[in-house]
N, CA, C and O atoms as a GROMACS GRO file, in nm:
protein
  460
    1UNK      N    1  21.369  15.136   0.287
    1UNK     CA    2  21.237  15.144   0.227
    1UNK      C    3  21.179  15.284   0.238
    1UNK      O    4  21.095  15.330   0.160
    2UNK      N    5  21.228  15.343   0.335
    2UNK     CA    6  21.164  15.526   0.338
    2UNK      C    7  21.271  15.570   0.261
    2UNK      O    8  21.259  15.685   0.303
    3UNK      N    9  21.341  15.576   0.204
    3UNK     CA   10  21.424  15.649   0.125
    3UNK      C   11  21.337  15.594  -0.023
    3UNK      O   12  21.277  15.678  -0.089
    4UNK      N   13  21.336  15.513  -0.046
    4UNK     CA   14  21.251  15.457  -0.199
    4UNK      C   15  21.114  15.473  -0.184
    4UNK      O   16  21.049  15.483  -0.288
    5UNK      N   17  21.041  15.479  -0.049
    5UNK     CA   18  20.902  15.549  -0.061
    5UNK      C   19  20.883  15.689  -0.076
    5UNK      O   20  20.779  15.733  -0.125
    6UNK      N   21  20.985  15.770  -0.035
    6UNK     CA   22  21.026  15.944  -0.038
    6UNK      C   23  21.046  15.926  -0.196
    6UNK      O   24  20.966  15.975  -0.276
    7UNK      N   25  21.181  15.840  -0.243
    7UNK     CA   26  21.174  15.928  -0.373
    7UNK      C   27  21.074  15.911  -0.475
    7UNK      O   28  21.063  15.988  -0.570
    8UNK      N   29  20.981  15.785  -0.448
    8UNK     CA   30  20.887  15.789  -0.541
    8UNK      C   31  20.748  15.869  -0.541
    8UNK      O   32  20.677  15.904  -0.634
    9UNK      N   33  20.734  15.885  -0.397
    9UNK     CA   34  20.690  16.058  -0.404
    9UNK      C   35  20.658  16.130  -0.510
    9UNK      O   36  20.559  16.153  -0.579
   10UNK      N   37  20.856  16.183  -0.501
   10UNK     CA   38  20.858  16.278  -0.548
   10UNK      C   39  20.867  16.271  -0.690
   10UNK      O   40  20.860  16.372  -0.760
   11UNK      N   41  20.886  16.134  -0.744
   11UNK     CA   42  20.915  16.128  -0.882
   11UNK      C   43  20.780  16.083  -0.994
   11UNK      O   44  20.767  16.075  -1.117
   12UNK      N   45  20.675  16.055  -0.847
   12UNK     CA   46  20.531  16.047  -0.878
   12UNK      C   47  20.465  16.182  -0.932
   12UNK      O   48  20.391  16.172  -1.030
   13UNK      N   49  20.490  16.317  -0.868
   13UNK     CA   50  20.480  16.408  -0.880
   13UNK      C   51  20.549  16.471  -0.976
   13UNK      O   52  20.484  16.540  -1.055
   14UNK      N   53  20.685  16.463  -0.991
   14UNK     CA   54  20.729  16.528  -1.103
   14UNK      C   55  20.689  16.459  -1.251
   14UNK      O   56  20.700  16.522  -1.356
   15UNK      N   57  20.645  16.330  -1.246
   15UNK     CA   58  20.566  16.260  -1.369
   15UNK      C   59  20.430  16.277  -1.398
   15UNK      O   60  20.391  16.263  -1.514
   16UNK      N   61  20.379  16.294  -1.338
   16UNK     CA   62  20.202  16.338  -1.327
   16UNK      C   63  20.146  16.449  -1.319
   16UNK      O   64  20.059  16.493  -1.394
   17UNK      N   65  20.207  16.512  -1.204
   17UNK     CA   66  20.124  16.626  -1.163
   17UNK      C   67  20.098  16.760  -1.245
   17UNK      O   68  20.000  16.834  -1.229
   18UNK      N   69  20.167  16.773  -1.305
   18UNK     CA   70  20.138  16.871  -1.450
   18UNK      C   71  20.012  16.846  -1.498
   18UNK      O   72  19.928  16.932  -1.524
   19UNK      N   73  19.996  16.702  -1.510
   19UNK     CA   74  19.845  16.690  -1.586
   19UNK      C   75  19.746  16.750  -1.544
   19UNK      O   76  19.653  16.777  -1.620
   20UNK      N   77  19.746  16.784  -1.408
   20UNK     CA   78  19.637  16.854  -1.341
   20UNK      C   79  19.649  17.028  -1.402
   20UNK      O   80  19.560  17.113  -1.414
   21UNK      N   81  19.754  17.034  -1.424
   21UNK     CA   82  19.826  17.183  -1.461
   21UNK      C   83  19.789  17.224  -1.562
   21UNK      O   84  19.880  17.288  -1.616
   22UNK      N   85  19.654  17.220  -1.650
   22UNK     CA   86  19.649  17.257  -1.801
   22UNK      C   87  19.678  17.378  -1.827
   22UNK      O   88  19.720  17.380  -1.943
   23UNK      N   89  19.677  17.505  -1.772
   23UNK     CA   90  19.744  17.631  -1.760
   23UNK      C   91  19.912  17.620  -1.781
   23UNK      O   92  19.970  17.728  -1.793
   24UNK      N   93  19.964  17.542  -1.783
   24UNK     CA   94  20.138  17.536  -1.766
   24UNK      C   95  20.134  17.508  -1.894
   24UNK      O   96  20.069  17.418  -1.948
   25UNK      N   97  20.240  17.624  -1.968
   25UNK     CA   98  20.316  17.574  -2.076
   25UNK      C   99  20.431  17.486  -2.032
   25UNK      O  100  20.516  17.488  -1.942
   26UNK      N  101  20.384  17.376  -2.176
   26UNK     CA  102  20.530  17.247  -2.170
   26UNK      C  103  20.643  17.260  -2.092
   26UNK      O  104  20.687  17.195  -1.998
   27UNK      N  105  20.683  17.370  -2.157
   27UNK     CA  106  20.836  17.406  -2.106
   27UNK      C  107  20.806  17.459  -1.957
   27UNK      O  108  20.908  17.488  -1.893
   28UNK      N  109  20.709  17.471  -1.905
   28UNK     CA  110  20.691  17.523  -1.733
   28UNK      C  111  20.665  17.364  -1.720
   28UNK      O  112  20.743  17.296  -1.654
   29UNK      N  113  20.581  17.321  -1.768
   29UNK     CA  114  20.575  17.181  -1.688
   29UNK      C  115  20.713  17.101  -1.675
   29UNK      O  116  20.748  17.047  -1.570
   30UNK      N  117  20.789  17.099  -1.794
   30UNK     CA  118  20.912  17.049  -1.794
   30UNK      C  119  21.040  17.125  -1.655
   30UNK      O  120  21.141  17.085  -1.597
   31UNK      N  121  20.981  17.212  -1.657
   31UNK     CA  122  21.085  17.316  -1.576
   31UNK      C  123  21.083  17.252  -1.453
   31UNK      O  124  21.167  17.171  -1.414
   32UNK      N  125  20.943  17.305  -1.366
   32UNK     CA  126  20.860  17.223  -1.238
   32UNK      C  127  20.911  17.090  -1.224
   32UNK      O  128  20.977  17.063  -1.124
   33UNK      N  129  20.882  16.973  -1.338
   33UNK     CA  130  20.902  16.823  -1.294
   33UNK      C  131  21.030  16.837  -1.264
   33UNK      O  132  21.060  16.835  -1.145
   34UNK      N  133  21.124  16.854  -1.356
   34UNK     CA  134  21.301  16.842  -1.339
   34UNK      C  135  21.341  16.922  -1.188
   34UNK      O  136  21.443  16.892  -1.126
   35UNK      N  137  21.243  17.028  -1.140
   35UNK     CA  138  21.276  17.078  -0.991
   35UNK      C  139  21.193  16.974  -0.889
   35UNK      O  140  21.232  16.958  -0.774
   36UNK      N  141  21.120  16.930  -0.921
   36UNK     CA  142  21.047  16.802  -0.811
   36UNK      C  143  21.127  16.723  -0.798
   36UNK      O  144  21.160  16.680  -0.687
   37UNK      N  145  21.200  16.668  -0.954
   37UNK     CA  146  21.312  16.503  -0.941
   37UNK      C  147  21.418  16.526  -0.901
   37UNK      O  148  21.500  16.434  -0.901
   38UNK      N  149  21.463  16.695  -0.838
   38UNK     CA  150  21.595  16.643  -0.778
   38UNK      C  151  21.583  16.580  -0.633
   38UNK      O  152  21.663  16.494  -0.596
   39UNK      N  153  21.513  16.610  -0.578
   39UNK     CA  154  21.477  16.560  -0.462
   39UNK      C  155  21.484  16.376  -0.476
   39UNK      O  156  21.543  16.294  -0.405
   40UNK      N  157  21.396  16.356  -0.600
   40UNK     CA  158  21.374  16.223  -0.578
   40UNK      C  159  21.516  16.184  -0.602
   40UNK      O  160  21.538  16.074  -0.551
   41UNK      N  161  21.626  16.238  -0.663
   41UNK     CA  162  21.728  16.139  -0.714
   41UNK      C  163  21.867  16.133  -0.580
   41UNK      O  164  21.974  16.073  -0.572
   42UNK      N  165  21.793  16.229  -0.492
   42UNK     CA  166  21.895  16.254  -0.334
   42UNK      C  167  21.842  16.153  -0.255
   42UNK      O  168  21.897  16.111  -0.152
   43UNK      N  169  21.703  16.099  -0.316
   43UNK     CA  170  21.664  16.024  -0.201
   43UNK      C  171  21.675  15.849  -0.262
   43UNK      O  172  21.710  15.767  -0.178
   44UNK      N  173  21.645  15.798  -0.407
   44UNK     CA  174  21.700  15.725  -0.449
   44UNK      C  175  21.825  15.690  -0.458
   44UNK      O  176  21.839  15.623  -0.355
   45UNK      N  177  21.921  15.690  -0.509
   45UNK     CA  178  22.071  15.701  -0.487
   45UNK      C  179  22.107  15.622  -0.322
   45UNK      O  180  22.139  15.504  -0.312
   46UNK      N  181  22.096  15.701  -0.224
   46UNK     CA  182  22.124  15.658  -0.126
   46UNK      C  183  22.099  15.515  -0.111
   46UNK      O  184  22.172  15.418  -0.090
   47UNK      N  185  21.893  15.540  -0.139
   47UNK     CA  186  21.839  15.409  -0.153
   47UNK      C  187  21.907  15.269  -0.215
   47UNK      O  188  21.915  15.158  -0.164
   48UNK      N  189  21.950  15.314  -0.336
   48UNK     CA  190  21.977  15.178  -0.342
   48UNK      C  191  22.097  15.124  -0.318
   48UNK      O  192  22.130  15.007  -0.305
   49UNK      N  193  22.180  15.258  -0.313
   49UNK     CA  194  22.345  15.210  -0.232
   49UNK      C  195  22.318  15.128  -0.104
   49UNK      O  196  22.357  15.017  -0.070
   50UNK      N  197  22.230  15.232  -0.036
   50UNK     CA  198  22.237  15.098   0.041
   50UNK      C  199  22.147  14.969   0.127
   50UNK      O  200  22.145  14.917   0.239
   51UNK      N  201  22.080  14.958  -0.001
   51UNK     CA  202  22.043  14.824  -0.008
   51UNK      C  203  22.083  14.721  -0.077
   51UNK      O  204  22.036  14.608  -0.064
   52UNK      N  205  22.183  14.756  -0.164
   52UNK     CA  206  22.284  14.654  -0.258
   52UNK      C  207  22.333  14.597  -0.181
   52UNK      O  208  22.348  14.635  -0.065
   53UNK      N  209  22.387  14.445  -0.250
   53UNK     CA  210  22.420  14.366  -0.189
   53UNK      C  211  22.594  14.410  -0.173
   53UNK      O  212  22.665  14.356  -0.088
   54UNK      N  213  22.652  14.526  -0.280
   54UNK     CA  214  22.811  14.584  -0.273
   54UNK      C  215  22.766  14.689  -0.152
   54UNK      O  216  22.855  14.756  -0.101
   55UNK      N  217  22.677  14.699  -0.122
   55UNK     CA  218  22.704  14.781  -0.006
   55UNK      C  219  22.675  14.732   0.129
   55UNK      O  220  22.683  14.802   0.230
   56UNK      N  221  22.642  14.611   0.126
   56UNK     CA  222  22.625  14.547   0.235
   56UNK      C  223  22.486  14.545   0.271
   56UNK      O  224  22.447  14.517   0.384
   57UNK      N  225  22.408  14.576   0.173
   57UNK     CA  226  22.258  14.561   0.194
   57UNK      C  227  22.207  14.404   0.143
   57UNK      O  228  22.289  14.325   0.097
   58UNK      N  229  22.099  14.381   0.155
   58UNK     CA  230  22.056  14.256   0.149
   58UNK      C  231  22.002  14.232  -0.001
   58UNK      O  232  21.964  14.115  -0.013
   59UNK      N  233  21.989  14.297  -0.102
   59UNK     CA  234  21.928  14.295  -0.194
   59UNK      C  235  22.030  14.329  -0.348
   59UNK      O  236  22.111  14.421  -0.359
   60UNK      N  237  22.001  14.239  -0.442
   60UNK     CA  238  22.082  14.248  -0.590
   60UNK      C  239  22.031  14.339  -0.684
   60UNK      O  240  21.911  14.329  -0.709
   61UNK      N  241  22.076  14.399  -0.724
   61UNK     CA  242  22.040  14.519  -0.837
   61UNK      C  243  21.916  14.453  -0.909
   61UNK      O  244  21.822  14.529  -0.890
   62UNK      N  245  21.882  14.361  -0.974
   62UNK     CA  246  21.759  14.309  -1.023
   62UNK      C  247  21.636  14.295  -0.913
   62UNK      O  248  21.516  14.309  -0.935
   63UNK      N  249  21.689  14.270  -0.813
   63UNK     CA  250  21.580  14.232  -0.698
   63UNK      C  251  21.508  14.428  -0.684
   63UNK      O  252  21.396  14.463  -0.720
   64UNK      N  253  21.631  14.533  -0.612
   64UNK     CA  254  21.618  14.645  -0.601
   64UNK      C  255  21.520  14.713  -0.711
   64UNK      O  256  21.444  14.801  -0.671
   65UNK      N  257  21.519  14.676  -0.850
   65UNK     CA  258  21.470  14.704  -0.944
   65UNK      C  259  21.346  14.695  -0.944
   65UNK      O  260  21.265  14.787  -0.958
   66UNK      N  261  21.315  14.537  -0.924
   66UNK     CA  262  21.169  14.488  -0.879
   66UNK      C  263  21.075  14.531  -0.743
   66UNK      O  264  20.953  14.516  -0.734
   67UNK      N  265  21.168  14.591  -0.637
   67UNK     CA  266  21.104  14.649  -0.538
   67UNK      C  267  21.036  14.769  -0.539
   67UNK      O  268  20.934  14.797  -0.476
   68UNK      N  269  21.137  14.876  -0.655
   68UNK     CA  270  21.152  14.986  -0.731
   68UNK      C  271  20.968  14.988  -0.761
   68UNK      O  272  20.880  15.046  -0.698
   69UNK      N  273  20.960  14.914  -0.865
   69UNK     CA  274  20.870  14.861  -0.956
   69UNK      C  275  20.723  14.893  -0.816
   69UNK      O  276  20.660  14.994  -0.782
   70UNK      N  277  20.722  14.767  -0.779
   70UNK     CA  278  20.636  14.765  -0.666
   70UNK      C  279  20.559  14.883  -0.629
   70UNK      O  280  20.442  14.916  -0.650
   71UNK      N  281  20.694  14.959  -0.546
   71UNK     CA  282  20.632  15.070  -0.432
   71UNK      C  283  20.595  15.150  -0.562
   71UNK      O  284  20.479  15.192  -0.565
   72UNK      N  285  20.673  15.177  -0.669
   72UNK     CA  286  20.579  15.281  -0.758
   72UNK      C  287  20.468  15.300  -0.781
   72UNK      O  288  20.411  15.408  -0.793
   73UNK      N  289  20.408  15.150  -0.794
   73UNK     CA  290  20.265  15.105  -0.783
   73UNK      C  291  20.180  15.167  -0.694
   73UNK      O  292  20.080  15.238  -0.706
   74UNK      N  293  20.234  15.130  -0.616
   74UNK     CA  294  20.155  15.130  -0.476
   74UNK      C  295  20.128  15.292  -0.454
   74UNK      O  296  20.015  15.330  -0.423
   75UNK      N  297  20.261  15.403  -0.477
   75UNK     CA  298  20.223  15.546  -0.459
   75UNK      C  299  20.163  15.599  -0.605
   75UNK      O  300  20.090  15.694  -0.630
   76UNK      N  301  20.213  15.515  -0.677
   76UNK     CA  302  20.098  15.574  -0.799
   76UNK      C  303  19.948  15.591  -0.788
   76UNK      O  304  19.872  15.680  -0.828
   77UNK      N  305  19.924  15.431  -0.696
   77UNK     CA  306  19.784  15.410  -0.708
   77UNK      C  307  19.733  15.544  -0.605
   77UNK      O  308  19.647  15.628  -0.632
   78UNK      N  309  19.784  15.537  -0.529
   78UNK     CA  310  19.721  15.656  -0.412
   78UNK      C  311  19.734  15.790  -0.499
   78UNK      O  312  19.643  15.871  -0.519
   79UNK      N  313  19.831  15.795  -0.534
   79UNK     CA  314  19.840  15.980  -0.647
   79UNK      C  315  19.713  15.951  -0.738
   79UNK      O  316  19.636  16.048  -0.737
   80UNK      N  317  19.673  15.855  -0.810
   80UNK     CA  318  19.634  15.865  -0.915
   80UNK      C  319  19.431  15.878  -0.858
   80UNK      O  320  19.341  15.935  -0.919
   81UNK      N  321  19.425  15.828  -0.772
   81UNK     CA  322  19.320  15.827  -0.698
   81UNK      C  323  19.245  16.001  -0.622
   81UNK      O  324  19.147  16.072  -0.645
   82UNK      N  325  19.362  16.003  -0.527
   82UNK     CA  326  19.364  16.157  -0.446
   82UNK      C  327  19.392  16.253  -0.558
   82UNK      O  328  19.306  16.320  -0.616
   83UNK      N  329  19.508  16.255  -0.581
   83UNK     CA  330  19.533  16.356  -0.672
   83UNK      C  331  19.455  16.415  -0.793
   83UNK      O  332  19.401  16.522  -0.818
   84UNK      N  333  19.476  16.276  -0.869
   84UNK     CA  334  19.408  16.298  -1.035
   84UNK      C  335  19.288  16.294  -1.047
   84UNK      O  336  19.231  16.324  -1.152
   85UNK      N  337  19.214  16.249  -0.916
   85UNK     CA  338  19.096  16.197  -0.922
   85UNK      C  339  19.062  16.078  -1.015
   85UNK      O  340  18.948  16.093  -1.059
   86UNK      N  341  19.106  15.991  -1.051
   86UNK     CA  342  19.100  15.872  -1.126
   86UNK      C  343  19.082  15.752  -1.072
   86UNK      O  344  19.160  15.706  -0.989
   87UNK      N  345  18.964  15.683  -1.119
   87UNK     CA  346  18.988  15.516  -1.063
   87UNK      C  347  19.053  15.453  -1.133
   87UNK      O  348  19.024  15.464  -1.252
   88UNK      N  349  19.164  15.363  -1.098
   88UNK     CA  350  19.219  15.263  -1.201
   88UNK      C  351  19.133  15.140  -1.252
   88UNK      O  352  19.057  15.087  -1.172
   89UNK      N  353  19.142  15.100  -1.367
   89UNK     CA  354  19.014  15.016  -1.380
   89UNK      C  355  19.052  14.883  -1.362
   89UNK      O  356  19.172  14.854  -1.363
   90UNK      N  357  18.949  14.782  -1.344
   90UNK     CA  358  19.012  14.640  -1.306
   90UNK      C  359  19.160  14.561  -1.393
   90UNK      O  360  19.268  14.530  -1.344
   91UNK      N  361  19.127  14.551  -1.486
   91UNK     CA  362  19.250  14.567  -1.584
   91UNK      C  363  19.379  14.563  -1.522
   91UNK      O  364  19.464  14.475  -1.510
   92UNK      N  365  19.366  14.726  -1.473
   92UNK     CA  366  19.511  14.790  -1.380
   92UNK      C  367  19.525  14.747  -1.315
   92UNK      O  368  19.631  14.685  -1.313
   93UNK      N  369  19.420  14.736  -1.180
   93UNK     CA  370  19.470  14.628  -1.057
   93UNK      C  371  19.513  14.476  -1.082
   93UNK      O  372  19.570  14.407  -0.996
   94UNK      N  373  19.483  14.438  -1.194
   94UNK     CA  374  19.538  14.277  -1.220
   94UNK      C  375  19.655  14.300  -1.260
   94UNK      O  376  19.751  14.240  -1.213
   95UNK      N  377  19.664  14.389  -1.351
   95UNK     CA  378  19.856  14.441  -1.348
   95UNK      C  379  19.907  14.485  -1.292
   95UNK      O  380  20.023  14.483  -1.333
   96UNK      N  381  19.896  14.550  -1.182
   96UNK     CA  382  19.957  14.551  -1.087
   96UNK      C  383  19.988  14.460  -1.008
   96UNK      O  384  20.104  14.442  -0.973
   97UNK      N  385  19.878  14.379  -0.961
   97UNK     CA  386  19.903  14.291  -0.920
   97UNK      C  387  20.034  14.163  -0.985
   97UNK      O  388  20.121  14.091  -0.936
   98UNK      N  389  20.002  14.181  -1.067
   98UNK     CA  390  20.127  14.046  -1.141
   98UNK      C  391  20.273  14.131  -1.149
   98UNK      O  392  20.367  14.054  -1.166
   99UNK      N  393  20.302  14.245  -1.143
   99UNK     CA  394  20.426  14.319  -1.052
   99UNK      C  395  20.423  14.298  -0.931
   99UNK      O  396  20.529  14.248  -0.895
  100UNK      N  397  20.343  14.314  -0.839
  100UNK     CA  398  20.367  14.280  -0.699
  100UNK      C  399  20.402  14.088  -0.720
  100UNK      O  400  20.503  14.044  -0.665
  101UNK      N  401  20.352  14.034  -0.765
  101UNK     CA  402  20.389  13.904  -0.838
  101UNK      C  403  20.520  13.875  -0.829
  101UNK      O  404  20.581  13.798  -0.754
  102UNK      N  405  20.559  13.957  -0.929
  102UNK     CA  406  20.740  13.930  -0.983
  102UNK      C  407  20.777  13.976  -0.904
  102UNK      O  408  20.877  13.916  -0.865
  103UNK      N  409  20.748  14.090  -0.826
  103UNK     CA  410  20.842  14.116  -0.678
  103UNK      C  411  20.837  13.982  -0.593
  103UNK      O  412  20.940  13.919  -0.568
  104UNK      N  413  20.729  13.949  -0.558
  104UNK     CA  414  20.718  13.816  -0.473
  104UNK      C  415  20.859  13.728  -0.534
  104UNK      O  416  20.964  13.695  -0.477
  105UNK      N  417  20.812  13.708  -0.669
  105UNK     CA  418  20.952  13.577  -0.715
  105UNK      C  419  21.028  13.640  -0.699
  105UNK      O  420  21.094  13.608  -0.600
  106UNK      N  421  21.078  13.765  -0.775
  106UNK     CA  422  21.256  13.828  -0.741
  106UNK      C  423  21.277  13.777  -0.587
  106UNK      O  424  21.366  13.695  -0.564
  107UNK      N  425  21.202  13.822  -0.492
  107UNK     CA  426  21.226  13.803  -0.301
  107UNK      C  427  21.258  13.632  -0.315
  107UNK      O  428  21.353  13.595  -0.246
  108UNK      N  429  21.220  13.572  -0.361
  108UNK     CA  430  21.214  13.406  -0.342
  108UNK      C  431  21.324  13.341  -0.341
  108UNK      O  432  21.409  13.401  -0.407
  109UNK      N  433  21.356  13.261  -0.302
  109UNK     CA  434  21.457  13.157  -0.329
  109UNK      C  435  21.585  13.174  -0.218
  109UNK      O  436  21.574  13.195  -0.098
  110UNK      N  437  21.720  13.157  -0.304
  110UNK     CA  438  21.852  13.153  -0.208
  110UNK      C  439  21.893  13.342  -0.223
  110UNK      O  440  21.902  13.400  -0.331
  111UNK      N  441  21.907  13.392  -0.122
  111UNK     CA  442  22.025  13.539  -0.143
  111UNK      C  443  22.162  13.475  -0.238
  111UNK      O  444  22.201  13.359  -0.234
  112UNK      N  445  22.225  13.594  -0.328
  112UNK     CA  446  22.297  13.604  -0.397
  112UNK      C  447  22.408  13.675  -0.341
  112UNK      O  448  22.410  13.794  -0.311
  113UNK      N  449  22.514  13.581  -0.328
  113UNK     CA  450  22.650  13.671  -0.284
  113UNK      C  451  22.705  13.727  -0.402
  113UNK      O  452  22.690  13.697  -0.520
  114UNK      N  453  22.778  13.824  -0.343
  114UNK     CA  454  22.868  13.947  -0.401
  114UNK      C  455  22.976  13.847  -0.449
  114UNK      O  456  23.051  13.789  -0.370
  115UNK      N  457  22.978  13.828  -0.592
  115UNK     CA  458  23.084  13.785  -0.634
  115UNK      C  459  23.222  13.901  -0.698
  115UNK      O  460  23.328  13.853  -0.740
   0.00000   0.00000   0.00000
């Protein structure tokens, strides 16, 4: 879970944070994000190797997906707040909420063996 909270970090930042940047031409903003996401993709990768269920982690590529989903949320909401200065409006928090939702069901039920 700190390896997928690190890379979304960083992949929070390389998706957003330009916006604050209105001085950056495109192609600098483009430059910057693609140097923020390598980080995130050293720290994802690992992540979900090994939390797969082929790697002996507890979790199925759909489930991983949905967790994915989640924590993005969750560091979005804090970037989008601190950072951007933005409130999300009620709206957002009910959608978010119904992702933290489908994470709940993906988690539910029987574990899935490695067939």
């Amino acid at each position: 879970m700190v390896l997928l909270v690190g890379s979304n970090v960083f992949m929070t930042f390389a998706w957003y944070y330009h916006l604050k940047q209105k001085a950056w031409p495109l192609a600098m903003a483009i430059g910057i994000s693609w140097l923020i996401a390598l980080p995130e993709y050293i720290l994802q990768v690992p992540a979900n190797r090994l939390g797969h269920l082929s790697q002996g982690g507890p979790f199925s590529a759909p489930q991983l997906k949905v967790i994915q989903e989640a924590v993005t949320l969750i560091v979005f909401s804090v970037f989008t707040i601190w950072v951007l200065d933005e409130k999300p409006r009620a709206r957002d928090w009910v959608a978010f909420g119904l992702v933290f939702a489908a994470a709940a069901l993906a988690m539910s039920g029987e574990r899935r063996a490695m067939q």
